[in-house]
N, C-alpha and C positions, 0 to 999 in steps of 0.2 A: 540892215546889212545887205551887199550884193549877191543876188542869188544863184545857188552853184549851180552849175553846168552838170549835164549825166557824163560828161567826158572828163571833169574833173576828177572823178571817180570810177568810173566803168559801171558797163549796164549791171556788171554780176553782182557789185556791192549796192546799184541802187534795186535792185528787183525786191529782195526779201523788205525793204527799208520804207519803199515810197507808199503814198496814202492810201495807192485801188491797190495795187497789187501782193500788198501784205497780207489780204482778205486772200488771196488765192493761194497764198504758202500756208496761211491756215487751214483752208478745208481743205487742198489737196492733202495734208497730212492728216488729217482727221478722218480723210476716207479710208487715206494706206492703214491709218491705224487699226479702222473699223475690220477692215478688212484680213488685217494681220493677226489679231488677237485671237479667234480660234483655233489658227494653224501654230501659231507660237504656246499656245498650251498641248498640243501634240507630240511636242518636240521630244518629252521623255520616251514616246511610244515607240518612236525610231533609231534610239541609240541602241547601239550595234557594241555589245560588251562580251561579245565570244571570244574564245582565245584568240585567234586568228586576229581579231581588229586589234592588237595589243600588240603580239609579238615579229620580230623583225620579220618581213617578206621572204628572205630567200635561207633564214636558219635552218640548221635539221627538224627545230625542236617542231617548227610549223610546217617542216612539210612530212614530219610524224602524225602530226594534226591533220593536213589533209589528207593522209595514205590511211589514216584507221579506220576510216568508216567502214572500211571491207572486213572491218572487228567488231567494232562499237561505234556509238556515235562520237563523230570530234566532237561534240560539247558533252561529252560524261566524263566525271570527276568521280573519283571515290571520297566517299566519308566513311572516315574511321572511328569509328566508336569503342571506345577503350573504359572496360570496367573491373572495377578497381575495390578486393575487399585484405585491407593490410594485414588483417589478422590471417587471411586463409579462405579460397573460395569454398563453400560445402555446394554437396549438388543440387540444391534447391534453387543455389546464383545460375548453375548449369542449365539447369531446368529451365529456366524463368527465361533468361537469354535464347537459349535456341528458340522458344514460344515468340520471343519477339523479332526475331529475324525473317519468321515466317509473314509478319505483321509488315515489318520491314519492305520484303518483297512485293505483297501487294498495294503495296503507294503507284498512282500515278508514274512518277518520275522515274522510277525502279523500275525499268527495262528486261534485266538479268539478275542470274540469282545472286546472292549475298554470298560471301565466302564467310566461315566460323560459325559458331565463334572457335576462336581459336585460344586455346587455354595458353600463358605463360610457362619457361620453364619453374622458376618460382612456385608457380602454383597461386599466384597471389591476382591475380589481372585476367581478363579473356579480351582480347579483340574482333571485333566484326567491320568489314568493309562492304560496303553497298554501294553499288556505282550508281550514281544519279544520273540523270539526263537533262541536262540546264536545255535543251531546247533552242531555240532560237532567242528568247529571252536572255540569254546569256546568266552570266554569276547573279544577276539580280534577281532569280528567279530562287535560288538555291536558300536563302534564308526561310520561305514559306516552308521545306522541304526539310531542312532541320528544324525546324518546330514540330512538325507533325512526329519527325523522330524520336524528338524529345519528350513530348505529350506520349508515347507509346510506351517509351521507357520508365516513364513515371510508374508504371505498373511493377516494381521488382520488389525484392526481398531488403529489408531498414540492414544500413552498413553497408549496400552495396552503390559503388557510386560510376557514373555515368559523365563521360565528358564525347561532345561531337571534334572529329580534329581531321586531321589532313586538310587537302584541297577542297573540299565542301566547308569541312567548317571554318575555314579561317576566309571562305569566299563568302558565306553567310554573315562571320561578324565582320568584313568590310561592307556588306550592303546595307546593315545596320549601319554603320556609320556615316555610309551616304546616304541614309533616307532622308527624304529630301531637303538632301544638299541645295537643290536651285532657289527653295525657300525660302531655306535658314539664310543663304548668301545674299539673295536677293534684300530683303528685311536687316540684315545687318549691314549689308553694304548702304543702303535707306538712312538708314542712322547714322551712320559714322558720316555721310555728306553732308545729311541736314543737318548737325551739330557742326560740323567744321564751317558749312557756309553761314550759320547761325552767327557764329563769332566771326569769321570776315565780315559781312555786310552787314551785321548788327540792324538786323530788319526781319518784322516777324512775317512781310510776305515775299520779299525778295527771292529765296532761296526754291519757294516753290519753281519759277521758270526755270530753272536746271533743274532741280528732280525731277520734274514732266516730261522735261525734252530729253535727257535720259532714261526715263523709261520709255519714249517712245519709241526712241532707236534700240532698245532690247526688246523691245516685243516684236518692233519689225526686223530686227536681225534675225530672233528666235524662227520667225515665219520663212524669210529664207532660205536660213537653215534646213528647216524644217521638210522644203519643196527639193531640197539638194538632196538631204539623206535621207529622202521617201524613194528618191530616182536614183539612189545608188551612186549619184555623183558622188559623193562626200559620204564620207567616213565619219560619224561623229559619237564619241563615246564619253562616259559619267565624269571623266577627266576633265573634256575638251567642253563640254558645256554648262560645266562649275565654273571653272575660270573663266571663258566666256560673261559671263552675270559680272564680275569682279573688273576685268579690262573696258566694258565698255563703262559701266559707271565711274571708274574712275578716270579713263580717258576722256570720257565725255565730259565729266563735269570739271576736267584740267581748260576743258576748250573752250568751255562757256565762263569760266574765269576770268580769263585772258581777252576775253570778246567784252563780257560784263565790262572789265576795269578799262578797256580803251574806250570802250561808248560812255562811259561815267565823267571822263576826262575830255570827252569831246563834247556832250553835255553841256559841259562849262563856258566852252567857242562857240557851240551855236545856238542859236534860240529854235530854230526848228529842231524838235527830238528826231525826225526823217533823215536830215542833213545829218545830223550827230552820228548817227547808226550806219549811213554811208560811209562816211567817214572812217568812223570805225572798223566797217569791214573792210576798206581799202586800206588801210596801213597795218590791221592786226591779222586780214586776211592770207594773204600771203604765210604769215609765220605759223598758222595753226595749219593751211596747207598742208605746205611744208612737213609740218609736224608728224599728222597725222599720215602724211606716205611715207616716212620712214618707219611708223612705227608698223605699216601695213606691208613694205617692202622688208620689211625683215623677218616678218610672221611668217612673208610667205619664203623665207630662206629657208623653215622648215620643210618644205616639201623635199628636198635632198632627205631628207635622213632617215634610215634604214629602219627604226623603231614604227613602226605602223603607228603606235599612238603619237607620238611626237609629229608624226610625217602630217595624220588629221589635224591636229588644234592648229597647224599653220593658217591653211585655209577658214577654219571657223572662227581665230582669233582676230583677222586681216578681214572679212566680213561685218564684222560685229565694227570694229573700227572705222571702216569705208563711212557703211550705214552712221555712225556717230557722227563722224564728220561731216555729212551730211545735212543731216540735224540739228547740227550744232551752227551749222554756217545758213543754214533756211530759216529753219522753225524758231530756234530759238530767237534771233534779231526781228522775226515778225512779230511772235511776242511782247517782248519788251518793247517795241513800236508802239501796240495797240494799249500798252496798260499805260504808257505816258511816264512822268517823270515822278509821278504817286507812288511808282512799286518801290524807291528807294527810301520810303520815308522808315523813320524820321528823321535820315538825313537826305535830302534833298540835293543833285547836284546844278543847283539853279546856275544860268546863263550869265556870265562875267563872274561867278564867284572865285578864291583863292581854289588849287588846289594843293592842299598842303603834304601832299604826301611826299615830295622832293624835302622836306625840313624834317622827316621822321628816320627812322633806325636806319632804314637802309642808307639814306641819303647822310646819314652823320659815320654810318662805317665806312662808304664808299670814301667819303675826307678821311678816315683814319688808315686806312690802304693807301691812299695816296703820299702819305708822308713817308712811307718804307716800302715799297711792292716789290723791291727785287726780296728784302728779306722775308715780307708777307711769304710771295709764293715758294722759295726755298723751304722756310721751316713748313708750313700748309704740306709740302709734296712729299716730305722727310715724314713727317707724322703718318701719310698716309700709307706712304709706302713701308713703313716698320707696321704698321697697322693689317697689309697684307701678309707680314708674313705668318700670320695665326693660319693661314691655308693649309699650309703644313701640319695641322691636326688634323685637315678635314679629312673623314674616313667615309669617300664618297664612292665604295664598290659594295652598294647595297643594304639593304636588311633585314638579316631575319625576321621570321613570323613574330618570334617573342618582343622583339622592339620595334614593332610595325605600328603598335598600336598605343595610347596612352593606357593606363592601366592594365590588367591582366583578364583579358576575356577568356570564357570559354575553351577557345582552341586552342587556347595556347597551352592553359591548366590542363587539356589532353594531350598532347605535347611533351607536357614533361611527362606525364606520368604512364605515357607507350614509350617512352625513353628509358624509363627505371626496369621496364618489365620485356620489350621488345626491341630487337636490332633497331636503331635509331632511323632506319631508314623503311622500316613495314609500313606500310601503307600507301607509300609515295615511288613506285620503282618504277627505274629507266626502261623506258618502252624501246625495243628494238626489234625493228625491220629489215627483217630481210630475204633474198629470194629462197623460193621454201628448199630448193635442192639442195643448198649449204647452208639450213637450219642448223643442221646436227653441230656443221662445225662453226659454226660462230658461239653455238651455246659451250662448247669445248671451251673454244677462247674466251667468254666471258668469265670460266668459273676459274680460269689463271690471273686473273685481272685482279689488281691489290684494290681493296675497299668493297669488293664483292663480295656480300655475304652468302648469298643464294641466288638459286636461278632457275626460273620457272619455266617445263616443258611449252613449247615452242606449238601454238594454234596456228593453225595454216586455213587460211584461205583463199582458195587460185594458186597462183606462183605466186605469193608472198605470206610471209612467219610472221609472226608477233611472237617478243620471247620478253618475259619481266625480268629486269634482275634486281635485286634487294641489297642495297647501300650497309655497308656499317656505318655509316657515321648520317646524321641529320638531314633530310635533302635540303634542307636550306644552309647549310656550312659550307665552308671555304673548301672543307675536306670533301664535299660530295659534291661540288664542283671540279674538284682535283681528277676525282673518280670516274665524272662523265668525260672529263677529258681523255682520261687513259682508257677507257671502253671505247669513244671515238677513233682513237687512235691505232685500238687492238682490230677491232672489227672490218676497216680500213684496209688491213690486210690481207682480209679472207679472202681468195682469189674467185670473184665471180658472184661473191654473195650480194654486192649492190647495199649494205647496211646503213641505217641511218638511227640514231640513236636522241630520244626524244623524253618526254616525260617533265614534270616541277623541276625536277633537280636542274635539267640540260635545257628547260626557259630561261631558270635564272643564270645560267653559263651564258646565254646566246647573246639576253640581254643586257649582261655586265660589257658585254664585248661589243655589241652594237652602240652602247649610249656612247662609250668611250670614244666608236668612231665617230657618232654623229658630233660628240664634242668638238675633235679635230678636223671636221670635213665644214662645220657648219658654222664656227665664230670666227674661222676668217672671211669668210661668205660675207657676214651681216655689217664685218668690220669695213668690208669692200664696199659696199652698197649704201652704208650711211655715211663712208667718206663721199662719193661718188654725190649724192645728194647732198650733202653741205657743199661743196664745192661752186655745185650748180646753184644752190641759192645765195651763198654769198660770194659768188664769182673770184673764189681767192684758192688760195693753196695753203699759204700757211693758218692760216684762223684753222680751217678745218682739221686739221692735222694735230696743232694745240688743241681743239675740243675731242677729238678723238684720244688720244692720248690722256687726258683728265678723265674721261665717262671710263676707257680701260682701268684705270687707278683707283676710281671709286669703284668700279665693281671689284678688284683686287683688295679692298679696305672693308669693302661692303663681306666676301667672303672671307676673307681674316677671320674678322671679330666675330663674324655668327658662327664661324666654326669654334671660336674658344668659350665662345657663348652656349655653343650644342653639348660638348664634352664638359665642359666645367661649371657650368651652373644649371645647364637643364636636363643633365646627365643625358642625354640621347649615345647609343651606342654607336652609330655612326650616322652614315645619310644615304639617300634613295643615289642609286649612279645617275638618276637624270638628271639631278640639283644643278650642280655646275652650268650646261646649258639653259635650261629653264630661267635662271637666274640671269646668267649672263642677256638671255633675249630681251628680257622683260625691262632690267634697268638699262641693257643701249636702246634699242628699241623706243622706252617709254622716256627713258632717264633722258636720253637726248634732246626730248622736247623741252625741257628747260633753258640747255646751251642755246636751241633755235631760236625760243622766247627772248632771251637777253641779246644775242648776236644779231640776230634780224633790226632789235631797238636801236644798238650801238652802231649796226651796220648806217642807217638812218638816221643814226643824229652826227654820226660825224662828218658824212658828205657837207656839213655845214662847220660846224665846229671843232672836228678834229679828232681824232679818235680817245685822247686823254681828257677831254672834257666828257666827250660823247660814251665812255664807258660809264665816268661818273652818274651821267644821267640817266642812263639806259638800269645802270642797276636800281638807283634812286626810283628811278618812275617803273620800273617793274620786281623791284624784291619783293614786295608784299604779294600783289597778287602770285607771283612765281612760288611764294613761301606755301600760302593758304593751296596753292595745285598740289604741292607738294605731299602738304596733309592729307590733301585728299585721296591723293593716289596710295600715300602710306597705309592710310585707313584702312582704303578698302582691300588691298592686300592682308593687313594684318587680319584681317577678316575672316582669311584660310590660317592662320595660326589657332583660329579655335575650334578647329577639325579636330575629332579624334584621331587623326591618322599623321603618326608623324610625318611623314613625306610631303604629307600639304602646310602641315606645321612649319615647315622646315623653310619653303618654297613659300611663302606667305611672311613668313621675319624676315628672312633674306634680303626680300624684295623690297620692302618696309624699310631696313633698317638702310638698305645701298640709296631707297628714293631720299628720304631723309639726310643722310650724307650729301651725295648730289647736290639737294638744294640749298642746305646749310650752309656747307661747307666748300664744294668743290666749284657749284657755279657761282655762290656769292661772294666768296674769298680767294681762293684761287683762280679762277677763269677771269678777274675783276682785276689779277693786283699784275695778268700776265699779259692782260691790256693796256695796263698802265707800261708795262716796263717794256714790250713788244711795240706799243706805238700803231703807228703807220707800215709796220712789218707785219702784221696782223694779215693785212691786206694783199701783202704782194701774190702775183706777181699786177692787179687790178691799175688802173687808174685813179683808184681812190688814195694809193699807200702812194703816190708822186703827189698829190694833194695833198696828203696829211704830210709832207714832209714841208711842201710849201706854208702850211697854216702852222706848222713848229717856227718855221726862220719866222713869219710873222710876229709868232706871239713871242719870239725873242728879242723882238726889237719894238716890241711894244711896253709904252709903262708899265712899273713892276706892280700897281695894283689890277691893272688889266689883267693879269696872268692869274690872279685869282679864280679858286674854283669856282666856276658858277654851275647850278642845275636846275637851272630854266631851259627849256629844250628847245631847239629850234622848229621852227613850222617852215 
């Protein structure tokens, strides 16, 4: 055969590909790697999980957090330790308890003294609050700290019983439940690829060269990271670098799919595996591009949003991405260079063979869409769109401590049971500042304030008060959210007092109120930017518009049914307020690299044959691989559904169930059947949709069995 030109191709697809220079994309990365794996095991050392890296920038509730130090430390939390004897305390419980608060006080972490215990009215319960100092270590520190608590308390009288709660303990059993989270994710995310790529490529060493090249690019994104939030550039918390481990493996191994199955198919045209791989990356290059910047230009749409932790995972998610793409477009086609056409055994895609994948599922749905696509895509849009409107269950303004978690830990069984014995709000009260000369009167006004149960003389240090006030109702209910509202509101009025009103209760005020902006500030943002990018890559107006419009519908279907999925079969009391956005980023963002995958193909086979042949083939010679991405990315999201913590739970199905939709459904049957029925209007206002109008009159006047479907593609 004649031998191809580097201009046929461009240098950037022959570099990783040709015979000397494949050797230098593998040690260059073999060094990055050497060199990254230290700093990438560091990376827990640097997350930054204080209140402050969590809560909106310019809330009360944070700039209570940084005015308190002139009190306590902004990283002290009380633990409330609530004991419980139902028959009747006698004073031996008395006894025993005060013994241990003095025990209490001398810990490490224990700065100040313990308040209590404080006996119930009842007579039945005492309380003690210990204010801990989480340190610079943040909430992850606070678990060690109720252990030693509880090892103390083990010391008491039989029938007296002991639970850790408030803000320490229910920060202790979420750090339980992230111990190590990057692990468990990492290892399971591991699994669910090798098993998915297992059954794609039905090859017992294929699968290895995307698991490698995946982990390379998370160790070396890890390492980045790492250099970022060592220098305070980046923000990075237990959040943002769990999901993290999840986007790149999954994103990456969508991009070595897509790369895989075009170099397998070019394989078969040429007898050089070098030329193959060029190839390859010259026609599947572009679409994985593509791909991978929107899903990195939409990561970083989070930086607009007001939640400090949402605002971080922008930048660590769009990092960890870059880096894959990267990888995915070097290391990995160096790879499969150097292992030869062996790594696909024992199927082989030897030079001149069939490839049959145009005679298989996709390619026999693609002919069943074509005998109906006006009524394909109607009923398809009708289904999904009654399938959104399950959203109307969704009860996405938070969750209580009690439904935070699977099962019933710890702090939450003290919880209820300083509920049964104590104002629902002891332990957790609204911290308010203000300037010390209208201490007096702002404590006036709080104790008129509806939901105020009491109100604690006012510690002054300098020109500024600290005054507690004690909620009647739960600080984590709708009602003691109501309450810091009306205390914001009273305070507000004191003429000169400057008050600012903070504390659990008025984070989760701030933060119900922040997500819901970032909601509305930030998905027409990502809506804008990944229109703006389709446009540019497939030089059209309407294509882009129909794929945006469909990825909007599947995450509308996508959120439907996980909400009637949350309330009616996996009972969850509601959902975290970030869900919404979270969700929505992740399937446009991620979900949209499928539309780019099949559109880029159709884009490209109809400049020859016309956009109704050329979708047929484009789904044909890409459904499968598109499916198996599919999986992948499903996988490793569903990965955080076996979080203890619902919120991850939640943001892990979601995403799973909207990827799966997507691929199943919305790019292989509707975005297929709206090609068919749009035509060469796909394309306007382009040069190609004046061409596909001319290859219509063509093949109208051509014999009636020329008009048959064909899905041989063009070269």
């Amino acid at each position: 055969m004649a031998q191809t030109r580097i201009g046929d191709v461009g240098r950037l697809a022959w570099f990783p590909s040709s015979r000397m220079t494949k050797w230098f994309v593998l040690v260059f990365w073999v060094l990055v790697l050497a060199a990254a794996f230290g700093p990438a095991g560091k990376l827990t050392g640097v997350l930054n999980n204080e209140a402050v890296a969590w809560l909106p920038a310019d809330a009360q509730s944070t700039q209570v957090v940084k005015q308190i130090e002139a009190f306590q430390s902004k990283n002290e939390f009380p633990a409330v330790l609530v004991y419980e004897r139902p028959a009747g305390l006698t004073p031996a419980d008395l006894q025993a308890v005060t013994a241990q608060v003095a025990k209490f006080n001398a810990l490490d972490p224990v700065k100040s003294e313990s308040v209590g215990p404080i006996p119930s009215q009842d007579g039945k319960a005492l309380q003690v609050i210990v204010p801990v100092d989480a340190g610079d270590a943040g909430w992850d520190s606070l678990g060690a700290t109720v252990k030693d608590m509880r090892a103390i308390a083990q010391d008491r009288p039989a029938g007296l019983s002991m639970q850790v709660t408030g803000p320490v303990g229910f920060s202790a059993d979420s750090s339980d439940a992230f111990s190590g989270l990057d692990g468990k994710l990492l290892f399971s995310a591991v699994g669910v690829v090798i098993f998915i790529l297992l059954l794609t490529y039905r090859s017992p060493v294929l699968w290895l060269i995307p698991v490698i090249s995946a982990g390379t690019a998370l160790f070396v994104a890890q390492a980045v990271i790492y250099f970022l939030a060592k220098d305070d550039t980046l923000t990075v918390n237990a959040q943002s670098s769990g999901i993290l481990t999840v986007i790149v493996f999954g994103a990456g191994t969508d991009y070595a799919l897509l790369l895989v199955a075009r170099y397998r198919e070019e394989l078969r045209r040429h007898e050089d595996r070098h030329e193959a791989m060029a190839f390859a990356l010259h026609r599947a290059g572009p679409a994985i591009f593509a791909s991978g910047a929107t899903v990195i230009a939409g990561m970083l749409c989070l930086l607009v949003a007001t939640m400090n932790s949402t605002k971080g995972l922008g930048p660590v998610a769009a990092i960890g991405v870059a880096v894959g793409l990267l990888v995915m477009l070097t290391l990995l086609p160096a790879l499969l260079v150097i292992c030869g056409r062996w790594i696909f055994w024992p199927v082989r895609p030897s030079y001149g063979s069939v490839d049959h994948t145009r005679d298989g599922f996709w390619g026999r749905t693609g002919a069943r869409i074509a005998r109906a696509p006006r009524r394909t895509w109607v009923v398809t849009t009708l289904l999904l769109a009654i399938a959104s409107l399950g959203v109307l269950q969704l009860n996405a303004v938070g969750l209580q401590n009690k439904d935070a978690f699977y099962g019933t830990p710890e702090s939450v069984v003290g919880e209820q049971v300083l509920a049964k014995h104590f104002p629902a709000g002891a332990g957790s009260p609204v911290m308010v500042l203000a300037n010390a000369d209208q201490a007096a009167a702002v404590v006036t006004t709080l104790k008129s304030v509806e939901g105020v149960s009491a109100v604690a003389d006012p510690i002054t240090r300098g020109s500024r008060s600290l005054i507690n006030a004690t909620l009647t109702a739960a600080p984590d209910s709708d009602a003691a959210t109501n309450s810091v509202d009306r205390i914001r509101a009273a305070i507000a009025k004191v003429p000169g007092a400057d008050a600012i009103a903070g504390g659990d209760t008025a984070t989760r005020a701030d933060t119900l109120r922040a997500s819901s902006t970032d909601n509305e500030r930030i998905i027409p943002i990502i809506l804008a930017v990944v229109l703006l990018i389709l446009i540019l890559l497939l030089r059209a107006i309407t294509a882009p518009l129909v794929l945006i419009a469909t990825v909007v519908l599947s995450y509308g279907a996508a959120m439907g049914l996980s909400a009637l999925i949350f309330r009616h079969v996996l009972g969850f009391a509601g959902a975290d307020s970030s869900l919404p956005l979270f969700v929505f980023v992740f399937l446009v963002a991620l979900g949209i690299d499928y539309n780019i995958f099949l559109m880029t193909r159709v884009h490209e086979e109809a400049k020859e044959v016309g956009t109704r042949q050329g979708a047929l083939t484009g789904l044909a010679a890409t459904g499968g691989v598109i499916t198996s991405a599919g999986l992948v990315l499903a996988g490793t999201f569903a990965v955080l559904a076996t979080m203890p913590i619902v919120s991850f739970a939640e943001i892990g199905f979601a995403v799973a169930l909207g990827v799966l939709l997507d691929t199943l459904v919305v790019r292989s049957v509707l975005v297929t059947a709206l090609n068919l029925e749009l035509r060469g209007r796909m394309w306007w206002p382009s040069a190609l949709a004046r061409r596909d109008r001319d290859l219509d009159a063509a093949n109208a006047t051509a014999p009636e069995d020329a008009q048959d479907v064909q899905l041989e593609p063009a070269h």
